[in-house]
C-alpha positions in Angstrom: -47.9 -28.0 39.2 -49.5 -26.9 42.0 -49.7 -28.9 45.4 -51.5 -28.1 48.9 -49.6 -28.1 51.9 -51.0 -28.7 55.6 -49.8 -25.8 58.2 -47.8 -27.9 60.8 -47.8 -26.4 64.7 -44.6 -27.2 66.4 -44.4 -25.4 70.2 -45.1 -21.9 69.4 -44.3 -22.3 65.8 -46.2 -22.8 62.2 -44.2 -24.5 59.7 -45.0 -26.2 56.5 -42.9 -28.7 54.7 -41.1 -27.9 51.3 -41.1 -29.6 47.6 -38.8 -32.5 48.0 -37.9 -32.0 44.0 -37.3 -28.4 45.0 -35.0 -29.6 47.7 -33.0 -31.1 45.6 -33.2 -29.4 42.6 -31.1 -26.6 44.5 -29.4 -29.1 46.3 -30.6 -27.3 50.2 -30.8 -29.7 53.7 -31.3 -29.1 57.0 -29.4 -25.5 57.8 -29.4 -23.8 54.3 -30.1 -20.6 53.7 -33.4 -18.9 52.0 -34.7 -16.0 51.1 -38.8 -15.0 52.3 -40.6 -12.2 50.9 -44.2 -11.5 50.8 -46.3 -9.6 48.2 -49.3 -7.5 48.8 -51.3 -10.0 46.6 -50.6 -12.4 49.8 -48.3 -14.6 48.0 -45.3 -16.2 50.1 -42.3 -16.6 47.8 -39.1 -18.5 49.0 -35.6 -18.1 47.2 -32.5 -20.2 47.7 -30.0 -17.6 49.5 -26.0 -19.1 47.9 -23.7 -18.2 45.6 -24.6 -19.1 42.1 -29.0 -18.7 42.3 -30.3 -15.3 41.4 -31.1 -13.3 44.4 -33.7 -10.2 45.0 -32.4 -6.9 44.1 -29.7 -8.3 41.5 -29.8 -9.9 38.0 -27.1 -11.5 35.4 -25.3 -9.0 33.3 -27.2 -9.6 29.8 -24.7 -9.2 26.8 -24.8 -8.8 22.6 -22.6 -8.3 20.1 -24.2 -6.1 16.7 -22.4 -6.4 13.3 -22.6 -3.0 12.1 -22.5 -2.7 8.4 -24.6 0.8 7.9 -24.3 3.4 10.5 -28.2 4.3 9.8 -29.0 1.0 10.9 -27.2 2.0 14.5 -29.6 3.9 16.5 -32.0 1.7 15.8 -30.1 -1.4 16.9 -28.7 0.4 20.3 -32.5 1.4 21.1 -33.7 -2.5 20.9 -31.1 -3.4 22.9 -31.5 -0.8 25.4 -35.3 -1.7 25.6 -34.7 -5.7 25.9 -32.2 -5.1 29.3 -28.8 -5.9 27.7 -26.3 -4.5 29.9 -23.2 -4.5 27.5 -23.6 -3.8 24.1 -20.2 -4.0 21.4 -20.4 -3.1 18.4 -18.6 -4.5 15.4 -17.9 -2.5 12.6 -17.5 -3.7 9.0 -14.8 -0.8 8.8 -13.0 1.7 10.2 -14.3 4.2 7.6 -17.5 4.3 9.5 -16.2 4.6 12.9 -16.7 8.5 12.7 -20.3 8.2 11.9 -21.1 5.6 14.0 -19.5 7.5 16.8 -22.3 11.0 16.2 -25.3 7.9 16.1 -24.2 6.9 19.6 -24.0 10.4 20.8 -27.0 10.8 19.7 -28.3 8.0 21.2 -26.8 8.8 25.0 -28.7 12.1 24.9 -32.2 9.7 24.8 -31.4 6.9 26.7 -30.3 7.5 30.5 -27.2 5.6 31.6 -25.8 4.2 27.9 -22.0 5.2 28.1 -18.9 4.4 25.9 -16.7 2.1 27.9 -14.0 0.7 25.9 -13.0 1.0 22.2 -10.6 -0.1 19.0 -10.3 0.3 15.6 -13.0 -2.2 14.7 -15.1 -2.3 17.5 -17.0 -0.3 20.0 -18.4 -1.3 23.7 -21.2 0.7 25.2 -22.6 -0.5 28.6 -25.6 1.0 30.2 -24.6 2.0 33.8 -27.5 1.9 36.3 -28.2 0.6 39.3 -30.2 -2.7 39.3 -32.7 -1.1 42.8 -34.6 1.0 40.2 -38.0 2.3 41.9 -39.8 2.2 39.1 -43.0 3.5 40.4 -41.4 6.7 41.2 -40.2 7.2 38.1 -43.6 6.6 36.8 -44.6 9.7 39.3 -42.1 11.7 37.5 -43.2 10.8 34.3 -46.5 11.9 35.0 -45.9 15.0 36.5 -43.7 15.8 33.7 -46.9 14.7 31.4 -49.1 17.1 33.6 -46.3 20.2 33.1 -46.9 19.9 29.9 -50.6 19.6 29.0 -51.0 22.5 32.0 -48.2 24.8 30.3 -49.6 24.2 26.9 -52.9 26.0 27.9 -51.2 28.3 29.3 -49.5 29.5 27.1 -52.4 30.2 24.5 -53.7 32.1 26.8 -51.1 34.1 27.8 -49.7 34.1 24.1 -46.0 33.0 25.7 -44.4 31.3 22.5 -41.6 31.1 25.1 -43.7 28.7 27.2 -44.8 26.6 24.4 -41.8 26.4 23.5 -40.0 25.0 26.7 -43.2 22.9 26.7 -41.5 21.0 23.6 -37.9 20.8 24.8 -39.7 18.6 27.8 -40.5 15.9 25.4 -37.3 14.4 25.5 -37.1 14.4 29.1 -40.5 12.2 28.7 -38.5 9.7 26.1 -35.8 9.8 27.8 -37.8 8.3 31.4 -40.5 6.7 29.7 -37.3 4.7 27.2 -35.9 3.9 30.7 -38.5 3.4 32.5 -39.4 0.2 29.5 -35.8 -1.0 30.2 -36.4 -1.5 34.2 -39.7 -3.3 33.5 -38.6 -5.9 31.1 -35.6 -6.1 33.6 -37.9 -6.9 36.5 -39.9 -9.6 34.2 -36.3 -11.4 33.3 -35.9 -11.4 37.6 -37.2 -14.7 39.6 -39.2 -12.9 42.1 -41.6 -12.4 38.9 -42.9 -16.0 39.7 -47.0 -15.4 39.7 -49.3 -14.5 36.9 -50.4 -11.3 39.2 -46.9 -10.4 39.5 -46.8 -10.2 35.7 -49.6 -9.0 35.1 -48.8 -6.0 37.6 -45.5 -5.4 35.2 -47.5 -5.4 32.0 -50.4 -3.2 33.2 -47.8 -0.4 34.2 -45.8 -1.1 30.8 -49.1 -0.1 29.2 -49.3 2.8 32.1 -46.3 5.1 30.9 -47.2 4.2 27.3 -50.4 6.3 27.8 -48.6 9.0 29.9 -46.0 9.2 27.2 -48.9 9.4 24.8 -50.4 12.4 26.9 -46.6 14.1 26.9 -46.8 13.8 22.8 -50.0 15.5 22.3 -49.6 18.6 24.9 -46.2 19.1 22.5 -48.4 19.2 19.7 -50.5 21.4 21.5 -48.0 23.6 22.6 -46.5 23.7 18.5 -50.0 24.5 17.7 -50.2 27.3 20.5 -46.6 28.6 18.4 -48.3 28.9 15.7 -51.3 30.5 16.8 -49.6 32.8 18.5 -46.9 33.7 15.7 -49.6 34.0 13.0 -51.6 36.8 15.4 -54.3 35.0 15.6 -56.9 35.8 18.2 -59.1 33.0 19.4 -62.4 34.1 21.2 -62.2 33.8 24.8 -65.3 31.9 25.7 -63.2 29.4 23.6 -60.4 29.2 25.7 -62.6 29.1 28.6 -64.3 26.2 27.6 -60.9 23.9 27.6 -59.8 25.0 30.5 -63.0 24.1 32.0 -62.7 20.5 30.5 -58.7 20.4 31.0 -59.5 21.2 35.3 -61.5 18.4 35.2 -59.4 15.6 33.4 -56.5 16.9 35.4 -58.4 16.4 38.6 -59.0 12.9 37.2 -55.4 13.0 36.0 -54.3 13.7 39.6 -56.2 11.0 41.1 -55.5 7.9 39.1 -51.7 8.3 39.5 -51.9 8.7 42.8 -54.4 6.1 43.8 -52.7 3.3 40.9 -50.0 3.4 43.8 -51.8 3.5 46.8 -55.0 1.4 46.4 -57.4 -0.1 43.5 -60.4 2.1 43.4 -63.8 1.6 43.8 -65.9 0.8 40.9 -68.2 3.5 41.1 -65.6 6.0 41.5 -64.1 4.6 38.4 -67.0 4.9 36.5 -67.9 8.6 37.6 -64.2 9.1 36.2 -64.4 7.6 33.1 -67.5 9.4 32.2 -65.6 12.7 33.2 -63.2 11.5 31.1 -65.7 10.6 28.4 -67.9 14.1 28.8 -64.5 16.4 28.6 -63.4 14.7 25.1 -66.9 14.9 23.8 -67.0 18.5 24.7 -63.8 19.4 23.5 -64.3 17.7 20.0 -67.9 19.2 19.4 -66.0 22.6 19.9 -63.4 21.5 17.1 -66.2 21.0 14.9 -67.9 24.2 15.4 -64.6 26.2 15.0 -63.5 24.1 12.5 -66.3 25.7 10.3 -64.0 29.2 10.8 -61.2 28.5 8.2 -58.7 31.3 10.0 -58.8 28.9 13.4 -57.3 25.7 12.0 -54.5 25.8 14.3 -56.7 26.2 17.2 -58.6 23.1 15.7 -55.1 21.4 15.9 -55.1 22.1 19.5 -58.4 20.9 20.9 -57.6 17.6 19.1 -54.9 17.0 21.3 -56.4 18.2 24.6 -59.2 15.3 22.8 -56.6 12.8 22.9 -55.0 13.7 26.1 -59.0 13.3 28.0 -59.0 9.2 25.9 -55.3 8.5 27.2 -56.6 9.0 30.9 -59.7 7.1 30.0 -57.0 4.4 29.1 -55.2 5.1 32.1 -58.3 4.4 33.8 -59.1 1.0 32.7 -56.1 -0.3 33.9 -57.2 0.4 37.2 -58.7 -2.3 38.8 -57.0 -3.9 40.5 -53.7 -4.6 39.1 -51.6 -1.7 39.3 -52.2 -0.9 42.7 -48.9 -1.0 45.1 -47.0 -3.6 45.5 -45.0 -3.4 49.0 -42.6 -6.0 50.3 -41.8 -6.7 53.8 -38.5 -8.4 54.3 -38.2 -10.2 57.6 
């Protein structure tokens, strides 16, 4: 329930008067401690600052126990937990026949999911806790991810044109780097929801608009893979794709990556203008349409449906950054706190 307060001017001072059930809800008087942080939305949020009440930069260790009755049914399990923020996960096992099997599912599972490690275990049990520190920057982890993204749509080009199978192939091993972030990067968010300084619908809103963020940058990493095993195959099976082709994505791919370039960049330094957003989308818009009517044309030459393959993923990767793009205003913009 929201209440208006009067700004009060005491000598040189401003004050306003607090909640009375907030008071005592925390049980704070005259001489207790509190926390003040602003956001750049202009909100002014106030914490209780004592032992016991969550406080910025921390949260409660989050713990599950998983009966484990079919080690196929382990990865699975591990990766919802990891997503959801649980810190410590055990493992029961119905057995200790399984134990080896489990065991290669959560080795498995450390090489995708950044800071999962074995901690403690016995003959019918097994205690994993993810160790990372709770001051995650998640917005430049987001800037990794995307540059990571752009590697790999930028590589994949290049190697068609160059005919470097070694490039397209590197180009695929950085697809697990992507899960790998974009995996963490999911945990870190729902983490910052679960925190109190997550108090305003903005806030939240801020959170979900980025969740939705490295979904579409992940998406862009998955298709420039595909286009890079389509370049493999092009490129093993000799065949020779007409120049003016190529020529025409690379036109289209300089111009979603100038787009590209600018929306990361701006989503963390200020909400852009309408008009600019527009002239981007339809970039965005005029490079897929472009792309696709060249798919159909070659699609007509049945020794090019690799190459086919390929524009449909430079297709996709021009609608993900149209995606990208209506997130835009204004919600992803920065969000900078001041501590005084």
């Amino acid at each position: 329930m929201k209440k208006v307060y009067r700004l009060q001017a005491i000598g040189g001072s401003i004050y306003v008067a607090l909640p009375k059930e907030w008071l005592k809800r925390y049980n704070l008087d005259k001489g207790s401690a509190v926390e003040v942080f602003m956001d750049s939305d202009g909100g002014l949020k106030v914490l209780p600052l004592k032992k016991g009440v969550w406080h910025i930069g921390t949260s409660k260790n989050l713990e599950i126990e998983i009966f484990v009755e079919k080690p196929a049914e382990v990865f699975s399990s591990l990766l919802t937990a990891y997503l959801r923020g649980f810190d410590l996960i055990t493992l029961k096992l119905s057995s200790s026949n399984i134990e080896k099997e489990v065991k290669g599912v959560i080795d498995n599972a450390k090489e995708l999911l950044l800071g999962l490690e074995t901690v403690d275990t016995g003959s019918n049990y097994i205690v994993l806790k993810v160790l990372t520190s709770e001051d995650v920057d998640v917005e430049q982890l987001v800037r990794n991810l995307h540059k990571i993204a752009r590697s790999m749509y930028l590589d994949s080009l290049q190697a068609l044109e160059q005919r470097d199978v070694e490039l397209a192939k590197a180009v695929t091993l950085r697809d697990r780097d992507i899960n790998r972030l974009y995996f963490f990067i999911t945990r870190a968010i729902r983490k910052r929801i679960l925190s109190p300084e997550v108090m305003e619908s903005r806030s939240l809103l801020k959170l979900v608009d980025m969740r939705m963020l490295i979904k579409f940058i992940e998406s862009i990493g998955d298709e420039a893979k595909n286009a890079a095993l389509s370049a493999i195959e092009i490129i093993s099976k000799g065949l020779e794709v007409p120049k003016d082709y190529i020529n025409a994505v690379k036109e289209g791919v300089a111009k979603i990556d100038g787009v590209y370039k600018a929306v990361v960049m701006k989503a963390y330094d200020k909400a852009l203008d309408i008009t600019e957003l527009r002239e981007y989308m339809k970039v965005c818009s005029l490079v897929r349409d472009t792309i696709k009517h060249l798919r159909i044309r070659v699609a007509e030459e049945s020794t090019l449906y690799w190459f086919t393959e390929f524009l449909r993923s430079y297709e996709n990767i021009a609608m993900n950054i149209y995606d990208i793009l209506s997130l835009m205003p204004p919600e992803i913009a920065s969000s900078t706190l001041v501590y005084e």
